[in-house]
C-alpha positions as CSV (number, residue, x, y, z in Angstrom):
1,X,56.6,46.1,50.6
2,X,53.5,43.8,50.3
3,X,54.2,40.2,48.0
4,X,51.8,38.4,46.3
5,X,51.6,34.5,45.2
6,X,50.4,34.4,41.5
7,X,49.6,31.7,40.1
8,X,49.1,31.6,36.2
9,X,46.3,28.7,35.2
10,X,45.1,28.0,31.9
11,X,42.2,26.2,32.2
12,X,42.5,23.7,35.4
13,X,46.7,23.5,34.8
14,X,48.6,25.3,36.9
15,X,51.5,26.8,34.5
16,X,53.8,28.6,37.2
17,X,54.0,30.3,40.5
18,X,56.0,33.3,41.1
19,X,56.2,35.2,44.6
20,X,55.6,38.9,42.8
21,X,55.4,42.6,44.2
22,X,52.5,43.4,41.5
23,X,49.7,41.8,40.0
24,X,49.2,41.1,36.5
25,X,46.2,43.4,34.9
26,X,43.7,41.9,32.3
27,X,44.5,41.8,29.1
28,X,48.5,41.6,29.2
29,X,50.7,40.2,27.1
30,X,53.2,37.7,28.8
31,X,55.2,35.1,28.3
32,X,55.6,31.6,30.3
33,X,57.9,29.5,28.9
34,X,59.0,29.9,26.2
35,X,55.0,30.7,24.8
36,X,53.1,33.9,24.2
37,X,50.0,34.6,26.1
38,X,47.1,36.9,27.3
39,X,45.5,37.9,30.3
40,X,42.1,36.9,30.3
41,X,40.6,37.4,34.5
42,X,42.4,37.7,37.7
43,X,40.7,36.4,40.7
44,X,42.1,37.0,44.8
45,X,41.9,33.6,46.9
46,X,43.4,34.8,49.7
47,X,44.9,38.2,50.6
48,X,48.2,37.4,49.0
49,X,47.4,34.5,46.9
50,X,46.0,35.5,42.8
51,X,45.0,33.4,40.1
52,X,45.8,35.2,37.0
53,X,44.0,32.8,34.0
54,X,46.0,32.8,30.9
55,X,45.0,31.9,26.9
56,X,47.9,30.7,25.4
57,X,48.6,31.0,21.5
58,X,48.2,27.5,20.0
59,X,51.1,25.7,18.6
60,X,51.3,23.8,15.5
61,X,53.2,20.8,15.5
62,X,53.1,20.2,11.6
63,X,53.9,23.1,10.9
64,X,57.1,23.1,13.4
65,X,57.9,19.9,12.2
66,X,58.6,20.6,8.3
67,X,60.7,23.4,9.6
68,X,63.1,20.9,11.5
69,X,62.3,18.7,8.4
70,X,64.0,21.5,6.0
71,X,67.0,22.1,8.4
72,X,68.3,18.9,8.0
73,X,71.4,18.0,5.6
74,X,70.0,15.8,2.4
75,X,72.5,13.3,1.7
């Protein structure tokens, strides 16, 4: 059985490594943390090692903030 290092980059930021017995194809969906994500290339260094680039969804911060805002007991 033949192993491959992956790493998952978005942009210059290496996200996470994983020690995987198949590649990721373009276009997938994945998650990484907690966030949702896509495929966008996958590039072979070496024979075993793969860069698999990733475009994660964006998160709002506002937007998760008036939610913790709302949850809160009014006194």
């Amino acid at each position: 059985m033949r192993m491959f290092t992956v790493y998952y980059l978005d942009g210059k930021n290496v996200l996470l490594n994983q020690l995987r017995k198949s590649v990721p194809n373009e276009g997938e969906e994945i998650r990484i943390k907690g966030r949702k994500g896509k495929v966008t290339s996958v590039t072979s260094v070496e024979e075993s090692k793969i860069h698999v680039h990733v475009e994660l969804e964006s998160v709002n911060k506002a937007k998760l903030a008036a939610e913790v805002d709302k949850k809160k007991k009014k006194r």
